[in-house]
C-alpha positions as CSV (number, residue, x, y, z in Angstrom):
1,X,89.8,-62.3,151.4
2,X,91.2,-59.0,149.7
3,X,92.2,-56.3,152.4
4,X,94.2,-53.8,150.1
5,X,90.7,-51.2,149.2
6,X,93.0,-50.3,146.3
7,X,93.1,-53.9,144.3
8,X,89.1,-53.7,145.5
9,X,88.8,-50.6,143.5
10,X,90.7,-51.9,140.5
11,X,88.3,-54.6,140.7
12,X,85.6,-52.8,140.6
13,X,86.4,-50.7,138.2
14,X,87.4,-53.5,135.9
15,X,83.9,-55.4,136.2
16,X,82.5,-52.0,135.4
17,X,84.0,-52.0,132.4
18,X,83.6,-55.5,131.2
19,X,79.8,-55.1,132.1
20,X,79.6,-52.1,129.8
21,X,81.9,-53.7,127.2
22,X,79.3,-56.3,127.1
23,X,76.1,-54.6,126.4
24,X,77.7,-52.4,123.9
25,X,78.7,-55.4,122.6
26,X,74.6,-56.8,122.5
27,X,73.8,-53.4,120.7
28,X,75.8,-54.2,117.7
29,X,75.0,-57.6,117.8
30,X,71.2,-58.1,118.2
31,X,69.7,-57.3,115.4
32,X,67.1,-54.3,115.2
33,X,68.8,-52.2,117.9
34,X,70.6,-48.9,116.7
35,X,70.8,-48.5,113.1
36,X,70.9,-52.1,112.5
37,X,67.5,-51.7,111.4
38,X,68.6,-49.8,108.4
39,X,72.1,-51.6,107.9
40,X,70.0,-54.7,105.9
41,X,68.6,-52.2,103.7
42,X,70.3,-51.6,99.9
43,X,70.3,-47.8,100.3
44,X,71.6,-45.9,97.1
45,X,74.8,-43.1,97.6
46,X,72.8,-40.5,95.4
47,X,68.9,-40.4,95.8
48,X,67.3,-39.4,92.4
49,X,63.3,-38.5,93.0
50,X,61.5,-41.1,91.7
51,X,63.6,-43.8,94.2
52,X,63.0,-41.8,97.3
53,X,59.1,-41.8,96.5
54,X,59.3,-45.7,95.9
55,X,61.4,-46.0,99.5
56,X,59.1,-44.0,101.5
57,X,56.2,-45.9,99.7
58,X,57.9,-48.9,101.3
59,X,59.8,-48.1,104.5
60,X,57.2,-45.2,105.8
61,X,55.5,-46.5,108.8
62,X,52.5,-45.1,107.6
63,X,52.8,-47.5,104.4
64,X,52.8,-50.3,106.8
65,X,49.8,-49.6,108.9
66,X,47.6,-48.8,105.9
67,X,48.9,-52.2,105.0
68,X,48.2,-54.2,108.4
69,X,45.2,-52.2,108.2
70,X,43.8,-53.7,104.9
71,X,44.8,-57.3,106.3
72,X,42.4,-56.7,109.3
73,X,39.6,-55.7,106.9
74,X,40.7,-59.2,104.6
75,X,40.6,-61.0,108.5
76,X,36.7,-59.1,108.8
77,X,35.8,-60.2,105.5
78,X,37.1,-64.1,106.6
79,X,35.1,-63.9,109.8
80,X,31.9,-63.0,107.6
81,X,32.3,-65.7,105.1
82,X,32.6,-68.2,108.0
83,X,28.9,-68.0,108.6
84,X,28.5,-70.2,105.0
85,X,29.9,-72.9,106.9
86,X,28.4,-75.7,109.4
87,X,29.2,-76.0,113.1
88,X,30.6,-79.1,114.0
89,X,31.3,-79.7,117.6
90,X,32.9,-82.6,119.5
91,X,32.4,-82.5,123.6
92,X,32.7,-85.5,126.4
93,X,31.5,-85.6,129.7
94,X,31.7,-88.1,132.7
95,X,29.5,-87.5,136.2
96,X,27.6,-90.3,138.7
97,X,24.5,-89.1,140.5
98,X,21.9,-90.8,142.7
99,X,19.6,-88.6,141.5
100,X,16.3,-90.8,140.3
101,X,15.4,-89.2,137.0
102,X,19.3,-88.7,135.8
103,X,19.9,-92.2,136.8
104,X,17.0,-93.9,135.3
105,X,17.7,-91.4,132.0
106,X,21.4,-92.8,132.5
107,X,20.1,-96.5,132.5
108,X,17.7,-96.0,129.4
109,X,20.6,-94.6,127.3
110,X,23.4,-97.0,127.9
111,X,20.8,-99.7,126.8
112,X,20.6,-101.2,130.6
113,X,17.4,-101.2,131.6
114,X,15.6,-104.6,133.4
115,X,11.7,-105.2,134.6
116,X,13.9,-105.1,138.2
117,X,14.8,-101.8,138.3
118,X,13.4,-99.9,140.9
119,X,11.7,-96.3,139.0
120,X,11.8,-94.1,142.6
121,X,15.6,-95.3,143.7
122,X,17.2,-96.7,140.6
123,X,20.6,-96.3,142.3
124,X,24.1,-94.7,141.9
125,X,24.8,-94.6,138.3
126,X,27.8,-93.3,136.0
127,X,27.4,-91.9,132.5
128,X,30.5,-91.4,130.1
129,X,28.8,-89.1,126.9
130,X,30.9,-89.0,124.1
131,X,28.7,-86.4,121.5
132,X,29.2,-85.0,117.9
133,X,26.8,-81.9,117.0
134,X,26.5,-80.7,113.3
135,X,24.4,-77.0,112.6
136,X,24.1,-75.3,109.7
137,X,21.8,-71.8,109.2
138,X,19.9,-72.2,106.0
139,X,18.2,-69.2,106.1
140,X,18.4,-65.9,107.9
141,X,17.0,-63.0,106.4
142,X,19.7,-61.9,104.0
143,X,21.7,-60.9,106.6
144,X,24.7,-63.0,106.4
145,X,24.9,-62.2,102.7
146,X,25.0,-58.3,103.5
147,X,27.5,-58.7,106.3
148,X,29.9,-60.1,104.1
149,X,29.3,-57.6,101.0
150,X,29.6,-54.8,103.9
151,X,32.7,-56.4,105.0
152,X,34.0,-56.2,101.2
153,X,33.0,-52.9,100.8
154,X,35.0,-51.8,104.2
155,X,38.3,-53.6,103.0
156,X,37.5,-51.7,99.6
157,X,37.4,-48.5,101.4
158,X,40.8,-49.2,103.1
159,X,42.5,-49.9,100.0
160,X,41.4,-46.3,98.8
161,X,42.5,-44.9,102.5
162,X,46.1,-46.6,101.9
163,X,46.2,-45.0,98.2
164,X,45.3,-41.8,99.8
165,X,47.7,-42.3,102.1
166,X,50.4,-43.1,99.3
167,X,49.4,-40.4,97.9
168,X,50.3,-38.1,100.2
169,X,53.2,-39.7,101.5
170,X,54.6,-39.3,97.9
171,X,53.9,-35.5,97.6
172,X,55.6,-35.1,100.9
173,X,58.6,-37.0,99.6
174,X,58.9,-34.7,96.5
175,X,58.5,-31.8,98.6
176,X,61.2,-32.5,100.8
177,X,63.6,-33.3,98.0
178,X,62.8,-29.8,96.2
179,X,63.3,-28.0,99.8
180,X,66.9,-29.6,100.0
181,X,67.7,-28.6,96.8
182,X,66.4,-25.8,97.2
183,X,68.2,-25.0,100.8
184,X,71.4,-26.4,98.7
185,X,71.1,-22.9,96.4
186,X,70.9,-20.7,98.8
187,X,73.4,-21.9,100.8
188,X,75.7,-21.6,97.4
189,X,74.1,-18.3,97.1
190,X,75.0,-17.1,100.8
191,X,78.6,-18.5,100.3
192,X,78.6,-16.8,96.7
193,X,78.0,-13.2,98.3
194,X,80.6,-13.9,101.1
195,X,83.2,-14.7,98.3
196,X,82.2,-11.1,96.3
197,X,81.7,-9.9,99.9
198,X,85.2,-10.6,100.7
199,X,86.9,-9.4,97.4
200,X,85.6,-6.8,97.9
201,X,86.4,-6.5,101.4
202,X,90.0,-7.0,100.3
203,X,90.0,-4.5,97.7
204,X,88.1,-1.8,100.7
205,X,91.6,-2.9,102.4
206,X,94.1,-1.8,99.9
207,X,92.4,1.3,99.4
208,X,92.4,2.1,102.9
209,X,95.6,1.6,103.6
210,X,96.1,3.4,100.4
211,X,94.3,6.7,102.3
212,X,91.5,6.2,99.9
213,X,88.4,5.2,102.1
214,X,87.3,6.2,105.2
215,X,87.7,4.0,107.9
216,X,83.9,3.7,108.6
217,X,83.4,2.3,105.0
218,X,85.8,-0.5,105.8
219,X,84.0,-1.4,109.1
220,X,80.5,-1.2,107.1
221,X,82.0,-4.0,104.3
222,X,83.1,-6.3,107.6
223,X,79.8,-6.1,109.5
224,X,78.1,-7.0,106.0
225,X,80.2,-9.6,105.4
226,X,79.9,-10.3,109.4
227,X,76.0,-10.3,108.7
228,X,76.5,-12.5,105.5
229,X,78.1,-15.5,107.5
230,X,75.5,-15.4,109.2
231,X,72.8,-16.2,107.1
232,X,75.2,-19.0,105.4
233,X,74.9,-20.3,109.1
234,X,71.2,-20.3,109.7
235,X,71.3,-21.4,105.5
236,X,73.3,-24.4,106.6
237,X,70.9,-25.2,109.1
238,X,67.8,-24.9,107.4
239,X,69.7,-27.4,104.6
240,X,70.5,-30.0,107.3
241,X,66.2,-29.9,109.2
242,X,65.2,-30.4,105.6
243,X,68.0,-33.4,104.8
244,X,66.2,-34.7,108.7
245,X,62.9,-34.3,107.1
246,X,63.4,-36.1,104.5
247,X,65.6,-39.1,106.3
248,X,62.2,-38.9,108.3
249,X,59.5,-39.3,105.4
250,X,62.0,-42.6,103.9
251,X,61.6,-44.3,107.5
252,X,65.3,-43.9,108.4
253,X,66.8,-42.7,111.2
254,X,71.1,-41.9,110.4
255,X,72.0,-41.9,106.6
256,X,74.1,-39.6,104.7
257,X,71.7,-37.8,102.3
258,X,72.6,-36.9,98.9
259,X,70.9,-35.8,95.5
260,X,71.3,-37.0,92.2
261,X,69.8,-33.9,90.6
262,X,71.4,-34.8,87.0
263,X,68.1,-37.0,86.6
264,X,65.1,-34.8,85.9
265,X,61.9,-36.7,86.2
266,X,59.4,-33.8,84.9
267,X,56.4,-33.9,86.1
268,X,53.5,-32.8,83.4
269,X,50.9,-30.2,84.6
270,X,47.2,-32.0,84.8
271,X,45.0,-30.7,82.0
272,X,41.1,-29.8,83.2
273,X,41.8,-31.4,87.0
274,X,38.3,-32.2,88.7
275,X,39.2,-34.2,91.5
276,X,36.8,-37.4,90.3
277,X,40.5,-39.6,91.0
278,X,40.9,-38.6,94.3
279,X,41.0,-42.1,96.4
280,X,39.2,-40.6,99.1
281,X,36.4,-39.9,97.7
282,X,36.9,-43.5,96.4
283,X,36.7,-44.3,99.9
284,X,33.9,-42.7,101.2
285,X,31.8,-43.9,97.9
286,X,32.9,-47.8,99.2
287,X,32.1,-47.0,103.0
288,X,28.5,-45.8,101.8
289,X,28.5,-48.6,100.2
290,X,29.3,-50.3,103.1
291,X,26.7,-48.7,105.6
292,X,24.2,-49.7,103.0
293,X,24.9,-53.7,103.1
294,X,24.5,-52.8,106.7
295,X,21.2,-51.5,106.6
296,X,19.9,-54.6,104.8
297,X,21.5,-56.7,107.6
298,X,19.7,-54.9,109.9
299,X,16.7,-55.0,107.9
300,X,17.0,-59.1,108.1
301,X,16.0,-58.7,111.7
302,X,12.6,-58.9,110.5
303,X,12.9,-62.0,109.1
304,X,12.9,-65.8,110.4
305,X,16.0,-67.9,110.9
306,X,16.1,-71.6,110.3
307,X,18.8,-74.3,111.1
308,X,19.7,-77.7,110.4
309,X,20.6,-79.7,113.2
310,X,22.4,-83.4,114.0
311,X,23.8,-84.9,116.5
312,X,25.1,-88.0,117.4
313,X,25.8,-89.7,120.8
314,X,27.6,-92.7,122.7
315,X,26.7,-93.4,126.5
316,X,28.9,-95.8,128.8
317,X,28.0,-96.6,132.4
318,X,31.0,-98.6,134.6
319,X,29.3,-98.4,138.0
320,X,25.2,-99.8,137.7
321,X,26.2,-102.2,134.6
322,X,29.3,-101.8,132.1
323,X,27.1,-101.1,129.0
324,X,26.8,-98.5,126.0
325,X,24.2,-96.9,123.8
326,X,24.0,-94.9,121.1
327,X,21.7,-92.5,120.1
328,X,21.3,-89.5,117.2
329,X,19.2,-86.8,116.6
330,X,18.4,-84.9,113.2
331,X,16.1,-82.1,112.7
332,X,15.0,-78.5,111.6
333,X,14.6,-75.3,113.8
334,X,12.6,-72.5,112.9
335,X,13.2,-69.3,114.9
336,X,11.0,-66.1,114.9
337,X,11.1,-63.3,117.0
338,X,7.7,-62.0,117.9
339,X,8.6,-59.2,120.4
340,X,12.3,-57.5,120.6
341,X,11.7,-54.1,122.2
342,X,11.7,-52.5,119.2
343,X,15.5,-53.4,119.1
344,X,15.4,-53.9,115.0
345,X,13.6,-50.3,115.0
346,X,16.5,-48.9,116.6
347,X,19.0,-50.6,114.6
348,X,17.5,-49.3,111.0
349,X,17.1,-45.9,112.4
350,X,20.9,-45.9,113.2
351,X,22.4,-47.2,110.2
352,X,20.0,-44.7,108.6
353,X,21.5,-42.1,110.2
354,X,24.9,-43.3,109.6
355,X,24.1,-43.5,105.6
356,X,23.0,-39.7,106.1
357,X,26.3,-39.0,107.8
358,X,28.7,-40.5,105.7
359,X,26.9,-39.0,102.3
360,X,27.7,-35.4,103.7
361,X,30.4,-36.7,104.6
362,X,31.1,-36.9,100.8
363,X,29.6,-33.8,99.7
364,X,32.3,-31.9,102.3
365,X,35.3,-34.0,100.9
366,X,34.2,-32.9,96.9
367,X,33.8,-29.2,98.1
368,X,37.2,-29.7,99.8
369,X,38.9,-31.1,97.0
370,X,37.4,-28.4,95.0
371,X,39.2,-25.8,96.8
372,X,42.3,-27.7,96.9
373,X,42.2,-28.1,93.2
374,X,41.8,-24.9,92.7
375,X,44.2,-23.4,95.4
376,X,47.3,-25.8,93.9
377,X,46.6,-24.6,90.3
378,X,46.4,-20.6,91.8
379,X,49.7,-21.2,93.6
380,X,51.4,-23.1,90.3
381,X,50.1,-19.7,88.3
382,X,51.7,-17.8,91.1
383,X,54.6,-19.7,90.9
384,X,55.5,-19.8,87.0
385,X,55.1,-15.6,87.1
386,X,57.5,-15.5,89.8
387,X,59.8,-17.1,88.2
388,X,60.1,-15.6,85.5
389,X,60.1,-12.0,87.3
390,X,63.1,-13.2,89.6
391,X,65.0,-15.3,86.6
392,X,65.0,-11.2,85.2
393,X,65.9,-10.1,88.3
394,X,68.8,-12.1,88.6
395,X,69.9,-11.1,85.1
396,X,69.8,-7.4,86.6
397,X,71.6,-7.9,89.6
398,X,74.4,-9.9,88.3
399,X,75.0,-7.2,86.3
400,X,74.6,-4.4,88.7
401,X,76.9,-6.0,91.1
402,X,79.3,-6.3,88.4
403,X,79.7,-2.7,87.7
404,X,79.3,-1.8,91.4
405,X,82.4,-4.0,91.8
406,X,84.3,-2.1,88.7
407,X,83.4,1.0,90.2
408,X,83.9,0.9,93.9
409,X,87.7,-0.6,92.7
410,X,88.1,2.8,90.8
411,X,86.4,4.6,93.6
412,X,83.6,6.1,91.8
413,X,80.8,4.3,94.5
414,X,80.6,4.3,97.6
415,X,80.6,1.1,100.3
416,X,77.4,1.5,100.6
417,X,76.2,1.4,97.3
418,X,78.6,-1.4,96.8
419,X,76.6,-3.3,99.2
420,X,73.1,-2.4,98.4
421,X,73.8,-4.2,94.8
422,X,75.4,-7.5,96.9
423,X,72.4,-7.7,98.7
424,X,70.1,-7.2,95.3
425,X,72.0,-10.0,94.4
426,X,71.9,-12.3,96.8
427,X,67.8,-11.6,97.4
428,X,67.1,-12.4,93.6
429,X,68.8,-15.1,93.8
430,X,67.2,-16.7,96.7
431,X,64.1,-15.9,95.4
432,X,64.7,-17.6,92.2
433,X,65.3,-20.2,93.9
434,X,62.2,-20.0,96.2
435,X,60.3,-19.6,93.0
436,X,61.8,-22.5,91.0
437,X,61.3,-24.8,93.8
438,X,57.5,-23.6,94.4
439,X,56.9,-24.1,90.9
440,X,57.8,-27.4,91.2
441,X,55.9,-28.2,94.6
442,X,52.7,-26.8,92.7
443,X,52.8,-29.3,90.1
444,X,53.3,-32.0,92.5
445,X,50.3,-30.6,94.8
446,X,48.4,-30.2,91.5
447,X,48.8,-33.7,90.8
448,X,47.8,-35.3,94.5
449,X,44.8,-33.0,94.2
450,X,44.0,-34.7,91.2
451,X,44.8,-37.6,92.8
452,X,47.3,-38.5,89.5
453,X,50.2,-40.2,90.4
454,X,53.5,-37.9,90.7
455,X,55.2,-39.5,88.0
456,X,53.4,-40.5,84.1
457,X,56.5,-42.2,82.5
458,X,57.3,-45.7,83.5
459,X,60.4,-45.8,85.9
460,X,62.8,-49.0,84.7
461,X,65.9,-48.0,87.3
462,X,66.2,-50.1,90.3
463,X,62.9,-49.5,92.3
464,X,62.5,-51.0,96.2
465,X,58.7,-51.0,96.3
466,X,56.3,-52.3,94.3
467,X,53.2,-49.9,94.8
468,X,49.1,-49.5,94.3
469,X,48.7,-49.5,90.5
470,X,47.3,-46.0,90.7
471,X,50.2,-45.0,92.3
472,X,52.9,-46.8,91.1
473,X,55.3,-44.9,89.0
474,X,57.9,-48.1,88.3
């Protein structure tokens, strides 16, 4: 036994860290915990556009449930079709009873029975039933036919909600790639105005020690270029929520993002857009569809149903007399219901109702993609004339900014003046670059309005998804 509370407290502290070295050790191993996940994946050191689209149509956990979801309507459409088949059953049962009529049934079926019998007290008898049942619905009303095409029109419908879904996802993938290259200029923009900020800081300097400028025009170039670190700060910042966004929209969690922009993959602007692509209204056409197959099915309650039936049988008794007999049974059932409550009624009057619902349904969605339509191609119009007012404006300032840089250095200018024209400078080009990369959105919003693919051209480069055809852009 250890006495010494000091050895006890190296002990201690020594299991403690063993225990932790161990499950940091189960973290790296076991696979999916950390970013293990993402260490089996072949991610590239540059992302050009058209591979992060095909990643996030792959890796996006919204990919995956529109697929799982599209399995569960192939499972519905298996369940359906499983109606086409016969039942055959196999059961077994063993029981002894005293009971006069089971007994005497007992006796007459395992081939036993004698002109000594006794019909009122047969005796204790035993019965081991060994059966085989076959049924098979011949006809129903039509309703097992409509609940399957229902069920094919459903799994149609979630096809069109997972290229919908795609279709989205890939907008929002080029998006976020235009927003970090986007953030990426005007973080280059903010640094480029603190660099002409502090030449000119240094030239305000010189002069001042000089006896040339006043003191309060030095302190106005240092809280300007105070002011300008700043924004390259909260520029900065804005780059690295947009490189998280994007990280987000591929399915990964920690990866170094960086842009190949040297690839351009234009994007061409659709030509009379009307929306008649869209896969959601590709959907809704397959879930009316749908509701109608359902209608019919419920419309089949008003017919008969009729079933084949077979069965065949082997009884063994052990306790009145060790014998067996066999027996089988072949027939046809006819089944009509006379009186239901009015429960067929009901059923037509709701999927009636649901046909109604889901063909406004419709009608909204075309207005809606109407105004979408038209919004993305107002905002692409908006976009193009703003960039060519800022791409003037930048022309402007760079020059202005030049010559307020010549002057102030000759003292002609004031500080002030000297920063008014860094500022023009730095605001047209941000807003270039808030125009360029709007432009570009547009045409990508134009295109999933249409619902067009994002990308015409075939794509040979090494792709990690295969895609929907009407979405796939290789």
């Amino acid at each position: 036994m250890i006495d010494n509370p000091n050895i006890i407290t190296l002990l201690a502290l020594s299991l403690n860290g063993c225990i932790r070295f161990f499950f940091l050790l189960l973290l790296l191993l076991v696979p999916g915990t950390g970013s293990a996940v993402e260490d089996h994946l072949s991610l590239p050191d540059r992302w050009n556009l058209k591979e992060a689209v095909n990643f996030a149509l792959k890796n996006n956990p919204d990919a995956n449930v529109a697929r799982h979801r599209i399995a569960s309507a192939q499972a519905a459409i298996d369940q359906a079709q499983a109606v086409f088949y016969p039942k055959i059953g196999l059961n077994a049962e063993y029981g002894q009873t005293n009971n006069p009529m089971y007994s005497f049934g007992n006796i007459l079926n395992q081939g036993s029975f004698t002109n000594t019998i006794d019909f009122n007290d047969p005796g204790t008898t035993d019965d081991l039933r060994l059966a085989a049942t076959l049924q098979y619905r011949i006809y129903n009303g039509g309703r097992d036919q409509a609940g399957v095409r229902a069920a094919e029109a459903q799994q149609q419908a979630e096809e069109q909600q997972r290229t919908a879904i795609l279709s989205g996802l890939a907008f929002e993938v080029v998006r976020s790639f235009y927003t970090i290259a986007q953030a990426h200029e005007i973080v280059a923009a903010q640094e480029s105005a603190i660099t002409a900020i502090t030449a000119s800081h240094t030239v305000a300097a010189a002069r001042f020690e000089a006896g040339d400028l006043l003191k309060a025009s030095l302190l106005d170039i240092e809280v300007q270029l105070a002011a300008a670190q700043e924004q390259l700060i909260q520029a900065r910042h804005g780059l690295n929520l947009a490189k998280r966004a994007f990280l987000n929209l591929l399915g990964l969690q920690q990866h170094q993002v960086h842009l190949d922009l040297d690839q351009q993959f234009p994007q061409d602007v659709p030509q009379n857009p009307d929306g008649s692509m869209r896969p959601e209204i590709q959907s809704l056409d397959a879930q009316i569809a749908a509701v109608r197959e359902q209608l019919r099915k419920a419309k089949g309650g008003h017919y008969p149903t009729a079933d084949l039936f077979g069965s065949y049988q082997v009884n063994q008794g052990f306790v009145y007399e060790e014998n067996s007999g066999n027996s089988w049974m072949a027939g046809v059932r006819l089944n009509y219901n006379l009186f239901e409550g009015n429960r067929t009624a009901a059923e037509i009057a709701q999927t009636n109702a649901n046909l109604a619902q889901s063909q406004e349904m419709k009608r909204k969605m075309q207005l809606a993609i109407g105004l979408e339509i038209e919004e993305a191609h107002l905002n692409l119009q908006q976009a193009e004339e703003r960039l060519q007012v800022t791409q003037k404006m930048v022309e402007l300032a760079e020059e202005s900014a030049r010559l307020s840089r010549e002057r102030f250095r000759e003292g002609v200018i004031l500080s002030s003046n000297l920063l008014d024209a860094e500022n023009r400078l730095t605001d047209a080009r941000v807003h270039t670059s808030l125009a360029k990369t709007a432009k570009a959105i547009a045409i990508a919003d134009l295109r999933r309005a249409t619902g067009l693919p994002q990308f015409s051209e075939p794509w040979h480069g090494n792709d990690t998804v295969q895609q929907n055809s009407s979405l796939q852009p290789n």
